[in-house]
VEXFIVEX-664915 format. One line per field, with one value per atom (N, C-alpha, C): residue in three letters; x, y, z; residue number from 1; atom name. Coordinates in steps of 0.02 Angstrom, whole numbers. Example, Ala and Ser with C-alpha at 12.3 -4.5 7.8 and 13.67 -1.06 7.14 Angstrom:
<atoms>
aa: Ala / Ala / Ala / Ser / Ser / Ser
X: 660 / 615 / 660 / 642 / 684 / 645
Y: -284 / -225 / -165 / -112 / -53 / 2
Z: 390 / 390 / 390 / 354 / 357 / 394
i: 1 / 1 / 1 / 2 / 2 / 2
at: N / CA / C / N / CA / C
</atoms>
This chain:
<atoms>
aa: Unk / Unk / Unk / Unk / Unk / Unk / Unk / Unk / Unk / Unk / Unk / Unk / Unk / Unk / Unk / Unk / Unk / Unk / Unk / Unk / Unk / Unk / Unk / Unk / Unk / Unk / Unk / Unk / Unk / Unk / Unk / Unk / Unk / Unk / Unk / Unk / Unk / Unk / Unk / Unk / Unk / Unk / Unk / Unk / Unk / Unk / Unk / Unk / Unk / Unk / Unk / Unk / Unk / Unk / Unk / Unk / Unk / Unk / Unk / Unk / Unk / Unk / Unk / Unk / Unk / Unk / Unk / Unk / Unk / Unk / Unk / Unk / Unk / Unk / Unk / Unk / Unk / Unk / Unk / Unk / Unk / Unk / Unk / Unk / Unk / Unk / Unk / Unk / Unk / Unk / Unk / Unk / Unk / Unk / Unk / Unk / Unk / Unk / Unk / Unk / Unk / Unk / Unk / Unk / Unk / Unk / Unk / Unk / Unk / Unk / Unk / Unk / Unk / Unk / Unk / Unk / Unk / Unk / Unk / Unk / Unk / Unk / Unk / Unk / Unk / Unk / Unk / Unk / Unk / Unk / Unk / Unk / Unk / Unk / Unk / Unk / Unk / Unk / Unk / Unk / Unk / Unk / Unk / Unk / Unk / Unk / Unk / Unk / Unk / Unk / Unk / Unk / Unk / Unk / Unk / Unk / Unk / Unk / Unk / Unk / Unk / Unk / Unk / Unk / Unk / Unk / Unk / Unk / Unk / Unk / Unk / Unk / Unk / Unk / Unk / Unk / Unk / Unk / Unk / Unk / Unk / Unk / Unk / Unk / Unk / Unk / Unk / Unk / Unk / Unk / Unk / Unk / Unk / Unk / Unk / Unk / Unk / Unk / Unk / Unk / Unk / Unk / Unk / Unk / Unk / Unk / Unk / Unk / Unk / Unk / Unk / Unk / Unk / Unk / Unk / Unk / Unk / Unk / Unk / Unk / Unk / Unk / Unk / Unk / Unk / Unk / Unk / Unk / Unk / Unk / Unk / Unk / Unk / Unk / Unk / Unk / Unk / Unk / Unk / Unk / Unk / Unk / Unk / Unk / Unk / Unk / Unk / Unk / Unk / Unk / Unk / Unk / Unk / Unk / Unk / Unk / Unk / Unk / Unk / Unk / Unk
X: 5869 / 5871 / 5808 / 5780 / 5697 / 5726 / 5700 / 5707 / 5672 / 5683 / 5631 / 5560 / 5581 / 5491 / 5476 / 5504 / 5458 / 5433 / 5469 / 5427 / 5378 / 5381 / 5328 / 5283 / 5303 / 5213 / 5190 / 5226 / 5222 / 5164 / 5191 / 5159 / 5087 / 5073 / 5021 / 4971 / 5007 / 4970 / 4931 / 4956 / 4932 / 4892 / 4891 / 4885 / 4893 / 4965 / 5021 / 4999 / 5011 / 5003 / 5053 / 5091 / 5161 / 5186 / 5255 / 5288 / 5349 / 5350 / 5405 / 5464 / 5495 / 5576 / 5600 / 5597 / 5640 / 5627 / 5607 / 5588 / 5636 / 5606 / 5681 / 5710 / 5776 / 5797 / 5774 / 5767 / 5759 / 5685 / 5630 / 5547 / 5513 / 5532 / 5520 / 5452 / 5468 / 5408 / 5448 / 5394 / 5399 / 5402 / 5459 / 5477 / 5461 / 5459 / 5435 / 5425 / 5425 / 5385 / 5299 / 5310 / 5215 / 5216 / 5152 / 5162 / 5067 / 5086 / 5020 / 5031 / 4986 / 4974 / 5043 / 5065 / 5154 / 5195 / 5216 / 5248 / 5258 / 5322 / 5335 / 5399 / 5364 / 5386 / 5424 / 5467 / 5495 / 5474 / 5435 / 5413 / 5441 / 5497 / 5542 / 5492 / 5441 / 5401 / 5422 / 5475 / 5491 / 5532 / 5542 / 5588 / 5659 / 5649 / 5730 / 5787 / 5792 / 5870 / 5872 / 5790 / 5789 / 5722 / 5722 / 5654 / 5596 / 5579 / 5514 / 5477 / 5510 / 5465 / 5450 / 5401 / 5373 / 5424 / 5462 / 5481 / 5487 / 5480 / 5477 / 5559 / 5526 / 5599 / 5581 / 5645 / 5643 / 5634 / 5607 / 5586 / 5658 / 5714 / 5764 / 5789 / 5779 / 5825 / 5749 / 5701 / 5653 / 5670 / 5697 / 5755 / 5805 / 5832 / 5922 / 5901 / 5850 / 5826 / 5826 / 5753 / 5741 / 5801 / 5840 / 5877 / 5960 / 5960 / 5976 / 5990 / 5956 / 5930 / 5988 / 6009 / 6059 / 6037 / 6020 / 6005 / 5924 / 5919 / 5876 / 5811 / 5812 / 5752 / 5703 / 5748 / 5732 / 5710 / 5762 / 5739 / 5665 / 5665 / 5592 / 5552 / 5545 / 5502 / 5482 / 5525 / 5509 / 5479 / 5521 / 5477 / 5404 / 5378 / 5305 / 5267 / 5296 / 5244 / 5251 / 5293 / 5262 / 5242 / 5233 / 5206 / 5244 / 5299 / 5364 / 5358 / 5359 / 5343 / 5401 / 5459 / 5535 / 5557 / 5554 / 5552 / 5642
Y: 4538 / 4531 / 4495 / 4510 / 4494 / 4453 / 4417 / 4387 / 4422 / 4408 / 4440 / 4405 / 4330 / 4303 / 4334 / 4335 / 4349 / 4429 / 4460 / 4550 / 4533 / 4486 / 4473 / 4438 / 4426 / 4373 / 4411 / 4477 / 4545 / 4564 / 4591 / 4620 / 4614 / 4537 / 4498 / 4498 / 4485 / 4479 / 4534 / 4596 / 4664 / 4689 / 4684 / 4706 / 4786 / 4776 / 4844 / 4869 / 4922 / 4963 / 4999 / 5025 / 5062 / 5052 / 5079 / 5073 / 5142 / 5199 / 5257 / 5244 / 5275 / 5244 / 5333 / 5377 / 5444 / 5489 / 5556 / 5618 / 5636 / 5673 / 5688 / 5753 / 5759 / 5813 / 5880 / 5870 / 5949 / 5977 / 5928 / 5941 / 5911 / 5865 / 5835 / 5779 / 5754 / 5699 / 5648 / 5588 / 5534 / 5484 / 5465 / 5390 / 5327 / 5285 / 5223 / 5148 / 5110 / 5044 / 5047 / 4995 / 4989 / 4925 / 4883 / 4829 / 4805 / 4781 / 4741 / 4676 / 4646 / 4566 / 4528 / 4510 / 4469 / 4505 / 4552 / 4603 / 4672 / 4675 / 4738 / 4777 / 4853 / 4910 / 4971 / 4995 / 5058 / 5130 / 5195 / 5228 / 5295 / 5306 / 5362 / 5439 / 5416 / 5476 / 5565 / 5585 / 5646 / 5634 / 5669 / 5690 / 5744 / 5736 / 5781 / 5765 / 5694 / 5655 / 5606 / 5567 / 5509 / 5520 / 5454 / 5468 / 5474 / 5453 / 5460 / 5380 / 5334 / 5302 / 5242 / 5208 / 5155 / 5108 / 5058 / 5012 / 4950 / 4871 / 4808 / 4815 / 4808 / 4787 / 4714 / 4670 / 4578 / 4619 / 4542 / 4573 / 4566 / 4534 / 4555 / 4623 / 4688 / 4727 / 4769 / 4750 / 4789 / 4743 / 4683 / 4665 / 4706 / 4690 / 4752 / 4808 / 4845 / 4917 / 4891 / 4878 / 4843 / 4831 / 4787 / 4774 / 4818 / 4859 / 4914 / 4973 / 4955 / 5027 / 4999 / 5020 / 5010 / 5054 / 5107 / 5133 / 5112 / 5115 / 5090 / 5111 / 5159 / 5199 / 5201 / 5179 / 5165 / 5079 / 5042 / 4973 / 4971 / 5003 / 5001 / 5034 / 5062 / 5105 / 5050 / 5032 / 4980 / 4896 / 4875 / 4841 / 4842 / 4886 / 4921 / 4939 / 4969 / 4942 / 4886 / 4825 / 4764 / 4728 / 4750 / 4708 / 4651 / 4668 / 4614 / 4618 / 4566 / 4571 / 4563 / 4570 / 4567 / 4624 / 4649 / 4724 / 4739
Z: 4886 / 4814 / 4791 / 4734 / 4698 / 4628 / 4616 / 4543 / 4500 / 4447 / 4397 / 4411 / 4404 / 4413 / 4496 / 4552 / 4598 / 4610 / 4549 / 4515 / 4477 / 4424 / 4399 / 4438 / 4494 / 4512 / 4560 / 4582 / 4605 / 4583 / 4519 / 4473 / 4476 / 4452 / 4446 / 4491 / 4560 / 4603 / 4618 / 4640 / 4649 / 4596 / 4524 / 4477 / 4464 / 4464 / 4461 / 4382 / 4374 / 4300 / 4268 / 4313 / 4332 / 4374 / 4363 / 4433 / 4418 / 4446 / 4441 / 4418 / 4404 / 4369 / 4418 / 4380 / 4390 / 4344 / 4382 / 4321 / 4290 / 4260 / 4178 / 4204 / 4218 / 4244 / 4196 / 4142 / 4112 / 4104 / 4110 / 4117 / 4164 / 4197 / 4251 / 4233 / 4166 / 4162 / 4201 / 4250 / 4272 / 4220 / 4213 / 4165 / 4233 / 4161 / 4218 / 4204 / 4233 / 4189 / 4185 / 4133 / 4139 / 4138 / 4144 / 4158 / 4133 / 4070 / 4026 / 4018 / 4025 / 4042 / 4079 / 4051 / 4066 / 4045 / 4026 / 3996 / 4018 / 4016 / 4036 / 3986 / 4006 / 3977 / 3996 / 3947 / 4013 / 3966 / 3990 / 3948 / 3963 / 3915 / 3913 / 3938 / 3900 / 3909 / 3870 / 3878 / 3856 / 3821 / 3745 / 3720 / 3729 / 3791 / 3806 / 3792 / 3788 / 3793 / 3739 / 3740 / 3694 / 3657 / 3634 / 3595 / 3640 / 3666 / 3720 / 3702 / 3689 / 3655 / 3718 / 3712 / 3772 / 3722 / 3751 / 3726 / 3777 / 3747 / 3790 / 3827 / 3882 / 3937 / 3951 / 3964 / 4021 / 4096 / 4130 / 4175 / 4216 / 4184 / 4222 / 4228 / 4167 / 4182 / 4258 / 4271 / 4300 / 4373 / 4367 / 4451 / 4450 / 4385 / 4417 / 4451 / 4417 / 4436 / 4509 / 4527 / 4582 / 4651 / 4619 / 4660 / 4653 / 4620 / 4631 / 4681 / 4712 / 4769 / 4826 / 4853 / 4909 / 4986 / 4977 / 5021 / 5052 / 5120 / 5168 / 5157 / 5157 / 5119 / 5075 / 5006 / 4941 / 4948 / 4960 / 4988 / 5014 / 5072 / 5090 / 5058 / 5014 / 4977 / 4946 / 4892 / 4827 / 4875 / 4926 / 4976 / 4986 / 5007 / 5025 / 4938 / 4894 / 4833 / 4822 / 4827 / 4790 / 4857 / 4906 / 4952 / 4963 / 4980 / 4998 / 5085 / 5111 / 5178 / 5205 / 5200 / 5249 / 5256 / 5294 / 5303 / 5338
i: 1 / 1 / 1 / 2 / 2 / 2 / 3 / 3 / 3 / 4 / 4 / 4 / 5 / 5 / 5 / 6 / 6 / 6 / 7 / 7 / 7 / 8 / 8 / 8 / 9 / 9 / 9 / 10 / 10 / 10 / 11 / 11 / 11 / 12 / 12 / 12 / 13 / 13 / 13 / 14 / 14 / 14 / 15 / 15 / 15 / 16 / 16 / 16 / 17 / 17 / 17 / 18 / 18 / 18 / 19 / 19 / 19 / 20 / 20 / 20 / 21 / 21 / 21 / 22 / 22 / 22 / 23 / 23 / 23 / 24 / 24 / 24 / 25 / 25 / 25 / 26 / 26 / 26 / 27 / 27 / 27 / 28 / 28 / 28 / 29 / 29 / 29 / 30 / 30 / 30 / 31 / 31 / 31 / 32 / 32 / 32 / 33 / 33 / 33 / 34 / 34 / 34 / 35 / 35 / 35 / 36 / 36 / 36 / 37 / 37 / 37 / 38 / 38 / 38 / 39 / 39 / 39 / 40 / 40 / 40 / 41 / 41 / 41 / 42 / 42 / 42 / 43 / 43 / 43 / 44 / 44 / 44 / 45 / 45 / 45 / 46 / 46 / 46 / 47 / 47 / 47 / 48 / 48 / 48 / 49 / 49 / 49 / 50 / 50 / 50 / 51 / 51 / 51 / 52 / 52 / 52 / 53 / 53 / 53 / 54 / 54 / 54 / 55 / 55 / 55 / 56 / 56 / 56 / 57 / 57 / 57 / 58 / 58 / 58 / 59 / 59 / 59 / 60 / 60 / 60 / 61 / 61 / 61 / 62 / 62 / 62 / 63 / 63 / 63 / 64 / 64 / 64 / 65 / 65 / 65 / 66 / 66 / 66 / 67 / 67 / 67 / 68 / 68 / 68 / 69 / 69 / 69 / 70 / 70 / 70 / 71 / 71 / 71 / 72 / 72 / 72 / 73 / 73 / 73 / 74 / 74 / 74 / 75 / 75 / 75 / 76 / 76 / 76 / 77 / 77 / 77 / 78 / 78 / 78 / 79 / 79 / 79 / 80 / 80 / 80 / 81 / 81 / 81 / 82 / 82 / 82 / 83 / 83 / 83 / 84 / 84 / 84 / 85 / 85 / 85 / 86 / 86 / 86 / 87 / 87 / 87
at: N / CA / C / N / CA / C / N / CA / C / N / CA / C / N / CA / C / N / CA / C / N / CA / C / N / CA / C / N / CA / C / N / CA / C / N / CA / C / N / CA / C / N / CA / C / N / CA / C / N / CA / C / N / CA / C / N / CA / C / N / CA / C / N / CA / C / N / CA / C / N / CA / C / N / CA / C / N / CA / C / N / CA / C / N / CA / C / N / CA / C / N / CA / C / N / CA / C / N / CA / C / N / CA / C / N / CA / C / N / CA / C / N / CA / C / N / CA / C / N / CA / C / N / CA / C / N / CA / C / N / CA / C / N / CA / C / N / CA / C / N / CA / C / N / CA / C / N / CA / C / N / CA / C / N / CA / C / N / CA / C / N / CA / C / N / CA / C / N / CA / C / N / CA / C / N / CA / C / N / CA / C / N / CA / C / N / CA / C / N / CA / C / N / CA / C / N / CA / C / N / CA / C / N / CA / C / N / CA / C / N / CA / C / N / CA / C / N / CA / C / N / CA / C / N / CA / C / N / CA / C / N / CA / C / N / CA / C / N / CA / C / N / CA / C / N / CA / C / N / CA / C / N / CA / C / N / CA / C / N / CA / C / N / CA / C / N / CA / C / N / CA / C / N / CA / C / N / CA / C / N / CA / C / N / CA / C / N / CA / C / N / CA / C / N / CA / C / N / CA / C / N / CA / C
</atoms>
């Protein structure tokens, strides 16, 4: 499990820009966070379902996501982009 601050100092450290969320089942744009100065964003991207609009996310709901993942796989995936070393 990640806190929000130790995503944000993630973030920081690497100097992340995005990070994938999940394509849109009906056009297949990649939604995602973005991530400008201390702040972060989640950017709908397509109008299929919602508005498409970039809007401010906490950096808690970008832990839930995060810590979210249950399967081994995905764990290590999201592990290996923020450069989390407990493998």
């Amino acid at each position: 499990m990640k806190t929000p601050e130790q995503l944000k100092e993630a973030v920081a450290r690497l100097g992340l820009q995005e990070w994938d969320h999940h394509p849109c089942m009906f056009c297949g744009y990649m939604t995602k966070y973005v991530f400008k100065e201390d702040k972060a964003y989640y950017d709908a991207g397509c109008k299929c379902e919602n508005s498409g609009d970039v809007t401010e996310v906490d950096w808690v709901s970008v832990a839930e996501y995060y810590n979210s993942m249950k399967g081994p796989k995905m764990q290590q995936q999201f592990r290996h982009f923020f450069k989390f070393e407990e493998f």
